[in-house]
C-alpha positions, 0 to 999 in steps of 0.5 A: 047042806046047811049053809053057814055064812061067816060075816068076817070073811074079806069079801064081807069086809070089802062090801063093808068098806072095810078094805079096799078094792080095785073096782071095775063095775057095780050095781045094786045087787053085785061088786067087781074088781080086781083080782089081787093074784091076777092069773091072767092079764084080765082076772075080775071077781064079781061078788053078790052083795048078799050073803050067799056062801057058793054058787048053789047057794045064791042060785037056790036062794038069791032072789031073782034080781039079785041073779039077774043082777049078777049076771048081767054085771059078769057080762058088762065086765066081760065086755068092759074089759075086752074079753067077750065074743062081741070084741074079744077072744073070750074068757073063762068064768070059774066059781069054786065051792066048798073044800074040794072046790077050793074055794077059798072064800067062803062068799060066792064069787066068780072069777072072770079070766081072759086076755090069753089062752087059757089052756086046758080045763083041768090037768089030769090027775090020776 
């Protein structure tokens, strides 16, 4: 799959400055922030800074400080916002991909939710 990144998409734009945000933690390879439809008590995204549209994308082709930096970002939020095993009851991570991922922004981002129960996985479909 050729993977095709939009610059006008509003994650692109919150990188920019163009619009802004709630942030929670940065470093020099990935933002986090508020959700603005939280669906937990915590709901953080944590976005690469570069331009890669889902999460096989930046794993294939993010450089190896850009998903070390990443991912140690997405456990300092765990851990700043009390959701972490080391303090906390937990959390879910959830990257969507492409259209029957749902991912309705096309730069890849982690949700980070905690702070409740988060109940089942997925609801069953038949």
């Amino acid at each position: 799959m050729a993977y095709h990144y939009d610059d006008s998409n509003i994650f692109a734009k919150i990188l920019r400055g163009e619009i802004p945000n709630d942030t929670v933690a940065e470093n020099d390879h990935a933002l986090a922030f508020r959700d603005i439809s939280p669906k937990a008590p915590t709901h953080v995204l944590v976005i690469p800074k570069g331009k890669y549209v889902s999460f096989d994308d930046f794993s294939a082709n993010a450089s190896d400080a850009e998903i070390a930096g990443f991912m140690r970002l997405c456990a300092q939020v765990a851990a700043s916002e009390g959701v972490s095993l080391d303090g906390g009851n937990g959390f879910r991570a959830i990257t969507n991909a492409g259209s029957d991922g749902v991912q309705e922004v096309p730069h890849f981002h982690l949700h980070i939710l905690g702070g409740r129960n988060m109940g089942p996985m997925l609801l069953m479909r038949d």
